[in-house]
N, C-alpha and C positions, 0 to 999 in steps of 0.2 A: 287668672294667669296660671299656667304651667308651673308646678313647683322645677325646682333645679335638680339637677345631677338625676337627669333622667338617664335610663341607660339602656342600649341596644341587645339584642337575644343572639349571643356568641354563637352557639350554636348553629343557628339555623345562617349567620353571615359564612360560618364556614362550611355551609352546607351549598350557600349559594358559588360561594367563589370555589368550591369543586366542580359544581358544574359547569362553571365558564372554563375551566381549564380540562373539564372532558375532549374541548376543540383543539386540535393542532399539537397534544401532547407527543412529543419524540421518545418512542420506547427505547431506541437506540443512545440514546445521550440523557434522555431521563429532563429536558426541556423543551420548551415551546417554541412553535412557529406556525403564528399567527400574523402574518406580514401583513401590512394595507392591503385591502384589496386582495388578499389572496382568498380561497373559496372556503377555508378553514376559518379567516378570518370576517366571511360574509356570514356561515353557518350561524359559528356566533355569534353574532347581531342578530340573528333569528328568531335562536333561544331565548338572544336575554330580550328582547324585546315582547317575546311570546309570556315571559316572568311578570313584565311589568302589566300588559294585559290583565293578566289573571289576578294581580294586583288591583285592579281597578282605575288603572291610571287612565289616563289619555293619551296614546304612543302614535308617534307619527315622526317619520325619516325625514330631513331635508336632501338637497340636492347630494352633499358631500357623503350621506350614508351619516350621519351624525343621527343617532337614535334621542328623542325626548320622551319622558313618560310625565306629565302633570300632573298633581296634586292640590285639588284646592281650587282657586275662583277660577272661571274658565274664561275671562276676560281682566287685561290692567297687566303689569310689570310682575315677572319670576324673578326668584331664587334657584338659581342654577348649582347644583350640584352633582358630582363625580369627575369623571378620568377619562381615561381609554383603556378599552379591549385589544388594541394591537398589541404584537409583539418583535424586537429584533429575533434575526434570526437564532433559533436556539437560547431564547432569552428564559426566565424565571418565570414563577406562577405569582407575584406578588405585583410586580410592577405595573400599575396603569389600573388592571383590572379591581386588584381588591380596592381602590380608590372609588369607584365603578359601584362595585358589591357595599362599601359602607352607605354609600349617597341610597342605594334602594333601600336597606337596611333600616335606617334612619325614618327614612319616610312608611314602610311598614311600622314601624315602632309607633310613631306618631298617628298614622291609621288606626291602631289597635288602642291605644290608650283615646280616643274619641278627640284629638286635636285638630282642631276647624284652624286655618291660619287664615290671617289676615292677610297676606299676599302669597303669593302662589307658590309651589314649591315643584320645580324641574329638575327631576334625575335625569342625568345628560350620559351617555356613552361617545363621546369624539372617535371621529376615525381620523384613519393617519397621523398618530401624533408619533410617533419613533422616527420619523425623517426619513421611510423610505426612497423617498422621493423629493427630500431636501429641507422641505416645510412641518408646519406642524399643518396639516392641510383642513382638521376639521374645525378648531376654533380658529381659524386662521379665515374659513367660509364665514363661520358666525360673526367674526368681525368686521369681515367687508374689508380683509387683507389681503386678498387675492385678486393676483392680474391675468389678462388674457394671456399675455406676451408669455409671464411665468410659469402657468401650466399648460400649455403651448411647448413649453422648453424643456421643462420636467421630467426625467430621467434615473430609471436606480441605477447603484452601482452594476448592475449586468447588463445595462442598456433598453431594459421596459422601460420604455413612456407613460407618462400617468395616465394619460389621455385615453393609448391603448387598454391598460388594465384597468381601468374603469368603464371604460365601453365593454370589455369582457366580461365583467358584471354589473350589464344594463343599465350602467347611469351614463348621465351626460353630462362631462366634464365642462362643456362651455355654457352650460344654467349657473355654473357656478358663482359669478360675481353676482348674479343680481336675487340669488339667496340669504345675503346676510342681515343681520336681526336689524327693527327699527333700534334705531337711539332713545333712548329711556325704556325699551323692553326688557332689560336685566337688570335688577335692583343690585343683585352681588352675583359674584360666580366664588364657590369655595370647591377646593380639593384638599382629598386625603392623600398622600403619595408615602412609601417608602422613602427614606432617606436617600439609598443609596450611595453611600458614605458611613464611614467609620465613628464620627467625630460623638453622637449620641449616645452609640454602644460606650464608645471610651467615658467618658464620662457619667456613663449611668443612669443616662436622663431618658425618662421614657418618651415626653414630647416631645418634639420641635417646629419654633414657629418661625418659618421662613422670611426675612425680612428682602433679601432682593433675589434673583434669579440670574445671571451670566445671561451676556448673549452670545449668540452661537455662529461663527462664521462659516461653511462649508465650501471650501475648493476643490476644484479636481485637477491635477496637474497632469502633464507628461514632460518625461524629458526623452531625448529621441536623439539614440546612437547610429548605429549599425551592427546590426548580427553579424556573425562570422563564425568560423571554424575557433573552437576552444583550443586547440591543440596547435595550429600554425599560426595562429596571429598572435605576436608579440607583445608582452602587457603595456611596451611605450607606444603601441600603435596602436590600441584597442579605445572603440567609445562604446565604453560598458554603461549602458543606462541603468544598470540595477549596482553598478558601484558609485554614483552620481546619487543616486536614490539613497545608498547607504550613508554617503558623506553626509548628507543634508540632512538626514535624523538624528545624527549623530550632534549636529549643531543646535538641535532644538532648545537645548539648556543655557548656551549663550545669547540663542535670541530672546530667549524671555529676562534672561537679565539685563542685556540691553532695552528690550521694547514693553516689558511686563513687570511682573509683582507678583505678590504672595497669591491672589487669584486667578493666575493666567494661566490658561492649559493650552496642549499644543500634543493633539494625536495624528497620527498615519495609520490610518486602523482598516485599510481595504487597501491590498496592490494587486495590479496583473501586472503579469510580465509576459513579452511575445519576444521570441519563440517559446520560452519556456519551455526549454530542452535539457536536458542532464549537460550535452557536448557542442550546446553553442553560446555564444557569448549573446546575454540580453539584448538584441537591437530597439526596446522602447518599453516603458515601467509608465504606466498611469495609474497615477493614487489620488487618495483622497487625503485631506489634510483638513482636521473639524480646529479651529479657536475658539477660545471659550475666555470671559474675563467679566468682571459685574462693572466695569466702565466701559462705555461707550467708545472714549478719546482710547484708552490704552488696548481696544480691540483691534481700532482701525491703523495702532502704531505696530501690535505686533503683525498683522496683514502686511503693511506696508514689509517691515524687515524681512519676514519669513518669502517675498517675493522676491525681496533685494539677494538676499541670501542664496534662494535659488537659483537663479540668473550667475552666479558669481561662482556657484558650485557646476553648474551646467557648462561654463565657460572652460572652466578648470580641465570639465573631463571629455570637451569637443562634441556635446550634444548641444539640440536645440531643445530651447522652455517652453510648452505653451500650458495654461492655465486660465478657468473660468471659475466665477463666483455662481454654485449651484446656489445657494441662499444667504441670508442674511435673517439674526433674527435678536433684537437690541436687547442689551441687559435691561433690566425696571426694577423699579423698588416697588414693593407691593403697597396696598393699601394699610396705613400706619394705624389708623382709627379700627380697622377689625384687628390687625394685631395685638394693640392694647384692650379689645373685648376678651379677645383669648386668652390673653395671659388674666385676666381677672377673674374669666369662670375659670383658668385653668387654679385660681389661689385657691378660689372660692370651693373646688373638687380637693382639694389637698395634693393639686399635681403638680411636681416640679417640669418649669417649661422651660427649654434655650431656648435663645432668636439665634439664628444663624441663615449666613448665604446659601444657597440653590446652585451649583454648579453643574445642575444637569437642568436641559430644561423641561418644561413644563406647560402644561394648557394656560395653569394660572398668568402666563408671563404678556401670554397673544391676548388673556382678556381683560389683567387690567387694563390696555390702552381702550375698555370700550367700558367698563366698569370694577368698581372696585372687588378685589379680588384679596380671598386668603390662602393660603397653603398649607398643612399642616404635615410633620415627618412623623414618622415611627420609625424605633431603630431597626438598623440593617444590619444582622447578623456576620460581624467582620467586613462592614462596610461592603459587600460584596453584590453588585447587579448585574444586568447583563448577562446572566451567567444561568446554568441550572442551579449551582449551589445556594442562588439566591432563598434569603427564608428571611422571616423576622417573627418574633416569638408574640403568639396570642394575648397572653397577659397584657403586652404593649399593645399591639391594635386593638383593645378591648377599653383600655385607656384615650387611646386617639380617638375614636369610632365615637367614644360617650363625651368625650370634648368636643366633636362635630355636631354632636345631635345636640347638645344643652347651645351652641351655637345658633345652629338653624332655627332653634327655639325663639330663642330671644328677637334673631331678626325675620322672623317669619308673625309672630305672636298670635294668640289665638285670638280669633274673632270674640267680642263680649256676647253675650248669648240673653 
C-alpha cells in the first residue's frame, strides 16, 4: 500500500498551469478569454492534450471536445479527475484550469513514484462549462444530460448558436446525445476548484469541502417599450424599457425575502439596450437574469416571484414581457461518504477542513447525478472570481492539490504486486 500524505511537485503544477494560461491571455485588462468553442479556447485543448501525450497517457476527445488522458488498466470503470479549461469573458487564471492542472499533476506524481492503481485513473479537461451557452455542456455530454431540442436552441448572450460555433471548430453538435459514458463506467468524479468566495480567506481555513452546489436557473427577458425622441416625449408618456429594467432590479432584495433565504442569489449581469443612443429613449432592454439557491423547491419559488414581479413592473411602465428559460441546472448534495474520506485524510495531514455550500456551479454537480462525486476549494483571495484580480496563494493549493492526490490514492489503490 501507498504510504499517506504523498505530495505533488509545486513547481512544475505551476509550471503547467502557465502554460494553459499562455492561450487567450488579455494584455489589455491582464485576463483571460477562453470562451467554449472559441479558437483560443480549441488551441488549448491542443496543448494540454499534446501534455498528457507526452505523459504517456492514453488521450482521446469525445464528441463535446471533452479531453481524457488514462492512466492505468486499459479496460473496467475510471476515476475521473479535473475541471475545465474554459474561461468567462475576461475571467482569472485560476478558475476551471488549475482544477485541470492539479488532476495531471497528481497523476504524474503517481507515475513517478511507480504507483500501479487498481482501477483506472482519467484526467478529464470538460469543455463548456462557464455557461456560455447556458449549460455546463461537457459533463452535461458525459452524462447523457443532453437534448436535441436544447442544443438546437442554445444560444450566447450575442446571439451564437452552439450548433454554429461548434461546426466552426469541426465538431458535430448533434453526435452529441449518443456520446455519453456507459453506467458503471465512473467509479467517482473529484475536482479541485477555487472557492470563489470569501468565506475560507475569512476564516483562515486552507481547505474546503464542498457539501452541496446551488442550482442555476438562467433566463433571458425583454421588456419592450417604444423609442422616441429624449427631448419631446414627456416622462408621463414615455415606455422606457431601460427604466422598467431599472425598477425590477431594484426589487431583487424583496423578492428574495419573499421567495428565498440566506442562499438565494439573483443577478442581471448582461443587458442590451436598442437603440442605445445617448438622445433616445430605450424602446427594448433584454437581459439575462442567472438564480441560484441549494433547494430545489425555493429555486423554483424565486423563478416563479422574480416573473410575477416582472409582469407587474412591465405593466406599471406600459411595456410588454417576454421571457425564456435558456437552462436549468438543480442544486445536489454531493457525495457524503468521499466527504467524510476528506475530512479524515485531511485530520490525518494535520489540515484544518470547512464543509460548506458551492454557490457557483460546478462539473462536480452534472456528475454526481451519474456518480459519486467530491469537490474540494482552496481559498480565493478576497473572495474574488470572474474577474483578472482573481489569485489564490500557492501555500493553499499546495495543501488542496496533496489532499486530492492522498485521495485518489486511497480510491484508486495500488495493484498488490
Amino acid at each position: 500500500m501507498p504510504q499517506p500524505h504523498a505530495a505533488i511537485d509545486l513547481n512544475r503544477l505551476k509550471s503547467l498551469l502557465a502554460g494553459v494560461n499562455r492561450f487567450g491571455f488579455n494584455r489589455r485588462t491582464g485576463g483571460y478569454d477562453r470562451l467554449g468553442f472559441s479558437d483560443a479556447d480549441m488551441a488549448c485543448r491542443d496543448w494540454f492534450e499534446q501534455q498528457m501525450r507526452s505523459d504517456g497517457l492514453t488521450v482521446w476527445r469525445d464528441g463535446a471536445a471533452n479531453i481524457f488522458g488514462r492512466f492505468g488498466l486499459d479496460s473496467g470503470p475510471a476515476i475521473l479527475i479535473g475541471s475545465h479549461l474554459d474561461t468567462v469573458a475576461n475571467g482569472g487564471a485560476f478558475d476551471g484550469a488549475l482544477g485541470v492542472c492539479v488532476a495531471l499533476e497528481c497523476v504524474r506524481r503517481l507515475k513517478e513514484t511507480g504507483f500501479s492503481p487498481a482501477t483506472a485513473i482519467e484526467v478529464i479537461a470538460t469543455s463548456e462549462e462557464e455557461g456560455r451557452f447556458g449549460g455546463m455542456l461537457g459533463s452535461q455530454a458525459i452524462t447523457g444530460q443532453l437534448s436535441a431540442d436544447w442544443l438546437e436552441a442554445a444560444v450566447d448572450a450575442g446571439g451564437t448558436r452552439l450548433v454554429d460555433a461548434m461546426a466552426d471548430q469541426g465538431l458535430e453538435p448533434q453526435q452529441l446525445p449518443a456520446g455519453a459514458r456507459d453506467p458503471g463506467s465512473v467509479m467517482a468524479f473529484l475536482e479541485l476548484h477555487i472557492e470563489q468566495g470569501p468565506v475560507l480567506e475569512a476564516k483562515k481555513i486552507a481547505v474546503g469541502i464542498a457539501t452541496t452546489i446551488s442550482g442555476v436557473c438562467y433566463l433571458e427577458m425583454t421588456l419592450a417599450g417604444t423609442a422616441n425622441h429624449s427631448g419631446t416625449t414627456p416622462m408621463s408618456l414615455r415606455a422606457d424599457a431601460f427604466a422598467g429594467l431599472a425598477e425590477l432590479a431594484t426589487r431583487i432584495p424583496e423578492i428574495i425575502r419573499i421567495a428565498g433565504g440566506a442562499e438565494s442569489r439573483i443577478t442581471i449581469g448582461h443587458v442590451a439596450l436598442t437603440p442605445n443612443q445617448p438622445h433616445t429613449i430605450p424602446g427594448k432592454a433584454v437581459f439575462s437574469v442567472i438564480l441560484r439557491d441549494t433547494s430545489e423547491a425555493t429555486l423554483q419559488a424565486l423563478r416563479s416571484e422574480f416573473e410575477q414581479e416582472a409582469a407587474r413592473v412591465a405593466q406599471r411602465h406600459g411595456l410588454t414581457l417576454m421571457h425564456t428559460q435558456r437552462s436549468w441546472l438543480a442544486p445536489v448534495s454531493l457525495d457524503a461518504g468521499l466527504a467524510d474520506q476528506l475530512e479524515h485524510i485531511a485530520d490525518e495531514m494535520r489540515l484544518k477542513t470547512l464543509r460548506l455550500p458551492s454557490g457557483a456551479g460546478h462539473d462536480a454537480q452534472t456528475m454526481q447525478a451519474f456518480c459519486p462525486s467530491a469537490l474540494i476549494f482552496v481559498p480565493s483571495r478576497h473572495g474574488i472570481s470572474h474577474a483578472p484580480e482573481e489569485y489564490s496563494d500557492w501555500a493553499d493549493i499546495e495543501r488542496g492539490a496533496n489532499l486530492m492526490l492522498n485521495l485518489l490514492m486511497e480510491l484508486a489503490r495500488e495493484k498488490s504486486r
